[in-house]
C-alpha positions in Angstrom: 159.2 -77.3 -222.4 155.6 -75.6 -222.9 153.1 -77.6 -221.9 150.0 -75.3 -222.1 149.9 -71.9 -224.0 149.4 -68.8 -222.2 147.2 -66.1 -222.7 148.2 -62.5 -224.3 146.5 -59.0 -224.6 147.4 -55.9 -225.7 151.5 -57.1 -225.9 151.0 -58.7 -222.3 152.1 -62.3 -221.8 149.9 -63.7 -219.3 151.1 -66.6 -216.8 147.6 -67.7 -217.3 146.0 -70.8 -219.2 142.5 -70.4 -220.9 141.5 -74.0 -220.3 137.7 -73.7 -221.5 135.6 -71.1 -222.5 136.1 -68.2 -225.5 133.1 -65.7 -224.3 131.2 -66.7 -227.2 128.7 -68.3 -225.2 127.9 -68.8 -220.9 128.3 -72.1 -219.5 124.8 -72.5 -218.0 123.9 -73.5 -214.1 123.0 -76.7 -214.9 125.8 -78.3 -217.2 128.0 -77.5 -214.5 128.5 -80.7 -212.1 130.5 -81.1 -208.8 131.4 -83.8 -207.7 132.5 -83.8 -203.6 134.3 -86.5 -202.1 134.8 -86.3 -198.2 138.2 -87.7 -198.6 141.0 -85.6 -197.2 143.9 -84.8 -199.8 147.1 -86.4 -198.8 150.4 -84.4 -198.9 153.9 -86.4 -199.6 156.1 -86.8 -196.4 158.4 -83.9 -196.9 155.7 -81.8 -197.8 153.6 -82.4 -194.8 156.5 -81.3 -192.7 156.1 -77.9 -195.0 152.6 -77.8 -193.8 153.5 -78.2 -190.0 156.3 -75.4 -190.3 152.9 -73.0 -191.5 150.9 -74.0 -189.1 153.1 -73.7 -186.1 154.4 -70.2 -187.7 150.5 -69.0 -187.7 149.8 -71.0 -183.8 152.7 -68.5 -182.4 151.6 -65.2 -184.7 148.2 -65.7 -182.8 149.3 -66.1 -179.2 152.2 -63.1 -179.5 148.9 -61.1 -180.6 150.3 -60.5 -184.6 148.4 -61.0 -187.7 147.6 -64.4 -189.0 146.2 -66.9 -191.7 142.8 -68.5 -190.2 142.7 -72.1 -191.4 139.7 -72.3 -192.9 138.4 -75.6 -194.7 138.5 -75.3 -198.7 139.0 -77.7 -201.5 141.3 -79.6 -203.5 140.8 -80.5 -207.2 141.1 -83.8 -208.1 139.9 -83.4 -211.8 138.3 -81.0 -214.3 136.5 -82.8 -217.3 134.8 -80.7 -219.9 132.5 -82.4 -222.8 129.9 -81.3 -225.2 126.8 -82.8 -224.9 123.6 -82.3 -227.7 123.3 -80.8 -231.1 124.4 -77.3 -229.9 127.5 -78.8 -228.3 126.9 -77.5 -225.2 130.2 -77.2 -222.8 129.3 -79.9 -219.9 131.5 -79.9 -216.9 132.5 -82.4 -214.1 134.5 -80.6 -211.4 135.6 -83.5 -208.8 136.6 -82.1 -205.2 138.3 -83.5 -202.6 138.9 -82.0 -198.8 141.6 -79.9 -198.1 142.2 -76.2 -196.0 144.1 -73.3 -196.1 147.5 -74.6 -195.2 147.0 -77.2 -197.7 146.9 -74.3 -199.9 150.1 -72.3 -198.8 152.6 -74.9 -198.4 152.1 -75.3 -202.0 151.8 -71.8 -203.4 154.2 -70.2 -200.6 156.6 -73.2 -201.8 157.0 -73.9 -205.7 160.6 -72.7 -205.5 161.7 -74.7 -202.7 164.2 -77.4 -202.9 162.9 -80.8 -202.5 164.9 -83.6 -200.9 165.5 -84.6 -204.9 166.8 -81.2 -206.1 164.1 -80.5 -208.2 161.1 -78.0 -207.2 157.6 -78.5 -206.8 157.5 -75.9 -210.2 159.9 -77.5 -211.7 158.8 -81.2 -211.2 155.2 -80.3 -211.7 154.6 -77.2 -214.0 157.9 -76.8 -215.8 159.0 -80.6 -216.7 155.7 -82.1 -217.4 152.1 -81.0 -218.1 150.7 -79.1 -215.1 147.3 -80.6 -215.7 148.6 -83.9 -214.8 149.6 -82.7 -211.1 148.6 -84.5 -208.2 145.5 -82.8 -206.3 147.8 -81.6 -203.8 149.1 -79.5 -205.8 146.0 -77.8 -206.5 144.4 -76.8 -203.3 142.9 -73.7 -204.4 139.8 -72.9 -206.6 138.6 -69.1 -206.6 135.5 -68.1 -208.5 136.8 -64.6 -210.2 133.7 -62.1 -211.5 134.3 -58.9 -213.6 131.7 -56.6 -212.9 130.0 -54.3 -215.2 127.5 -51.5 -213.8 123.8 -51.8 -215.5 123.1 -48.2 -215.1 126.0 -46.4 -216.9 128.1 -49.1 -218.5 131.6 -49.1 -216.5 133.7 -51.6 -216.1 135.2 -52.1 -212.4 139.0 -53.3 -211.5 140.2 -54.2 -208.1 143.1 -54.2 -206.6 144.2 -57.1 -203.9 145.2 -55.5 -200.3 148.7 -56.1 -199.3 146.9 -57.2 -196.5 145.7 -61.0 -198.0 147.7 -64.2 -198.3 149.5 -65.4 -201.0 150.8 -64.2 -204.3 148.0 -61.9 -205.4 149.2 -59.1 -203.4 149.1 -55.7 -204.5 147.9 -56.8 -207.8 144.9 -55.4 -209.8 142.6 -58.3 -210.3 139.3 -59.7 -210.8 136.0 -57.3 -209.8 135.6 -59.9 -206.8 137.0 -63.2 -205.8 136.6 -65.8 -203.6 138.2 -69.3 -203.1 135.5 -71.8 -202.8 135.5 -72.8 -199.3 133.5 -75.7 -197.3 132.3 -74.0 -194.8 130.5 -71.1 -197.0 130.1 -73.2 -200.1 128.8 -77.1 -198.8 125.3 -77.2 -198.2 124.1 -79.6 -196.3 122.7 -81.8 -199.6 126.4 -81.8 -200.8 125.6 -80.0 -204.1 128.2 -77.5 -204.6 127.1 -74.5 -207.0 129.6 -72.1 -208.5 126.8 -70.0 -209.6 126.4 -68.8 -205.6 130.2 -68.8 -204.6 130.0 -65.8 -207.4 127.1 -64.0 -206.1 128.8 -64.9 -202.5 132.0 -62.5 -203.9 129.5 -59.8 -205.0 128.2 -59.6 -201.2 131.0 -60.1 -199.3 133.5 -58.1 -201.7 131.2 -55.6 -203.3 128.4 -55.3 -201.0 126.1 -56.6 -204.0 123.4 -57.8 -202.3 121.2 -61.0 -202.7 118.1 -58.9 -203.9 120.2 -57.0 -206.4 119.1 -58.1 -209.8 122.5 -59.3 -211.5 122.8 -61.2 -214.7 125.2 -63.5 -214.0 127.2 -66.0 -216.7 130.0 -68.6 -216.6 132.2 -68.2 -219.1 134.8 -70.6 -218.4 137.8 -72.2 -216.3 141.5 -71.4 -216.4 144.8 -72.4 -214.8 147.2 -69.8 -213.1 150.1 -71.5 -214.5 152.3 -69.3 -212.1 150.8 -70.0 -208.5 149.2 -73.4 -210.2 145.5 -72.2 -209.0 142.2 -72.6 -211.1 140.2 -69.7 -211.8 136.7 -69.7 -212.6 135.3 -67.1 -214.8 132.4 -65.0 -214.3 130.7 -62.0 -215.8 128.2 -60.5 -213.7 126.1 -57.2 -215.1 124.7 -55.1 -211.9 121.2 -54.4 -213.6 120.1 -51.7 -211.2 123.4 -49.9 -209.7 126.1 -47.6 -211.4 129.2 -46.7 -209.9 128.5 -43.5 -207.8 125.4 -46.1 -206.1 128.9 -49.3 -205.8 131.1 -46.5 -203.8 128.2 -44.8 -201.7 127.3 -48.6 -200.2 131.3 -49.4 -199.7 131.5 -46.2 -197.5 128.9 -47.6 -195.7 130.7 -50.7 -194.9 131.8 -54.3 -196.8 132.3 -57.7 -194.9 135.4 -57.7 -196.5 136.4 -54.6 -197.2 140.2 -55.3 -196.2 140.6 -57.3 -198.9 141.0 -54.3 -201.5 142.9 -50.8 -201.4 142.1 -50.0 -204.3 139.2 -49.7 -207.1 138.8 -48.6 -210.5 135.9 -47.5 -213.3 136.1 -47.6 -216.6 133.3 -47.4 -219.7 132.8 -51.2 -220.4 133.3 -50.9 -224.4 136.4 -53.3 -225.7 138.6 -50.4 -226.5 138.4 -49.0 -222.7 138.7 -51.7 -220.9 141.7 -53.2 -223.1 143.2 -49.6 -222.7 143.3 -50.2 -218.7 145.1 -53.6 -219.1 147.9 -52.2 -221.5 148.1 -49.3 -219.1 148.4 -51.0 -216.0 150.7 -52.6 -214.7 151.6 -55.8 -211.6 148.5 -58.0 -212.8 147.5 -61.4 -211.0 148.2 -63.9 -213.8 144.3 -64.8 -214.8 142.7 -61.3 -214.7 143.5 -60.1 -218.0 141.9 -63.4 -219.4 138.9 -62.6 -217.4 138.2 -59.0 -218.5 138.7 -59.9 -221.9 136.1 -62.6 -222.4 133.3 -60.6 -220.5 134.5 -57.7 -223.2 133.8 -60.6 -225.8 130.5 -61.8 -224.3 129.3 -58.3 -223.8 129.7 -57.7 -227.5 128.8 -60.9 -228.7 125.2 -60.2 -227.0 125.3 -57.1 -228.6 125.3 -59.0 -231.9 122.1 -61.3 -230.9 124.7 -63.6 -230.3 126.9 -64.1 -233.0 129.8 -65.3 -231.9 131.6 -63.4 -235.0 131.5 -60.3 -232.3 134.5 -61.3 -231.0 136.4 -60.2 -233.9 135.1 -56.6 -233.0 137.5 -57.0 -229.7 140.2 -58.4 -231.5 140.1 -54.5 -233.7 139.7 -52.6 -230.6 143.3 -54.4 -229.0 144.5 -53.1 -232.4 143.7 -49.5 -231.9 145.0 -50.1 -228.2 148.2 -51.4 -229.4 148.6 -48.7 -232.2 148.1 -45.8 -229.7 151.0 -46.9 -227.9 
């Protein structure tokens, strides 16, 4: 049974779930709230025996001198409750977080097939059978803040592609421009207030080398739910007002923090018809990128309106001419 629809481009089928957000309009800074509890998630029995089989795996790949997964302290979402609020109906969002880490995170994502002591599946018993939304926070240890990026200076659009070097199911995919999980010990400040808003600008500068005195416009556009790994995605555009992208690959040869994390990037113009091209051209996608590219393509063009939100239609013709070429 289909619980939540999927989203589809340019004849693509997405495993992805637009959840809020249609890029009509940015979800601003300060109707975004998050709520942290310091209150570890807790994993069934049979799962936390999952979790110790990780966590012993990674122990030995460290002392025989092999590559592995640092445990690093991230979060687990307990709830996601959007609202409208005054005459405009605003979106308002309440993001509630709980403690968890990074093997929290793969012995759920590196395990949705396994066979439970009940012969079901964590994906069938959670995501299949009943509404994923309604899955325990343990099941959803992973939040990553997703940004596509355009270039202010000459308009191009930039992919990226995952290393086969990174954990989990992302892979060797073409994704967002830059990601980044939300993590505690990047992303909790010492007054607790968690801002989404600076885990994006923290994926420019770690991922991009898009620094903090780079003038980006930067604009929430809404939330989804990888329906296939059972992750949320948050959506960003982000408009590098100053740099183009013969400035973007001069600073990467200079050196990224995390420049392991891609193999691969690519430019396109930033016009619907372009960037929809690239999508319906490419292929081994992570589940929420497509959904990502295409409301920043709706945003852009909606602005280009003076904001009206009618724009989008203007996107829906260009997947047209995509699809008709072929």
């Amino acid at each position: 049974m289909a619980h939540r629809d999927r989203f589809s481009v340019v004849g693509k089928v997405t495993d992805c779930h637009i959840y809020e957000g249609d890029g009509t309009r940015p979800i601003t800074e300060e109707n975004v709230r998050v709520v942290y509890t310091s209150r570890r998630v807790q994993f069934p029995d049979e799962l936390g025996a999952w979790r110790r089989e990780i966590a012993d795996e990674e122990v030995r790949k460290r002392a025989a001198g092999e590559p592995y997964w640092w445990n690093n302290p991230r979060f687990a979402v307990e709830s996601l409750v959007v609202s409208r609020g005054n005459v405009r109906e605003d979106p308002q969002v309440t993001l509630s977080l709980l403690d968890a880490d990074y093997y929290d995170f793969l012995t759920t994502s590196l395990n949705l097939g396994r066979t439970l002591r009940n012969g079901s599946t964590l994906r069938k018993q959670y995501l299949e059978d009943a509404d994923p939304l309604d899955a325990p926070p343990w099941m959803f240890c992973s939040l990553g803040v997703n940004v596509a990026v355009e270039t202010g200076k000459d308009g191009r659009m930039l992919f990226s592609r995952r290393s086969a070097r990174v954990a989990g199911p992302n892979a060797s995919r073409w994704n967002s421009s830059a990601n980044e999980g939300v993590a505690a010990n990047h992303d909790l400040p010492e007054s607790g207030e968690i801002s989404l808003h600076r885990v994006a600008r923290r994926a420019l500068r770690e991922e991009l080398a898009v620094q903090d005195g780079d003038r980006v416009d930067l604009e929430l556009l809404g939330f989804g739910l990888d329906l296939r790994n059972n992750q949320w995605a948050v959506f960003f555009r982000a408009v590098l007002e100053d740099l183009d992208e013969e400035t973007l690959r001069l600073r990467w040869s200079h050196g990224v923090e995390d420049k392991w994390e891609h193999d691969r990037f690519a430019f396109t113009p930033a016009d619907p018809e372009s960037v929809l091209g690239f999508i319906h051209g490419t292929e081994s996608w992570s589940p929420c990128a497509p959904a990502l590219f295409y409301l920043s393509v709706v945003r852009a063009a909606v602005r280009a309106q003076g904001g009206d939100p009618g724009a989008r239609l203007l996107v829906e013709e260009a997947e047209r001419r995509v699809l008709g070429r072929g």
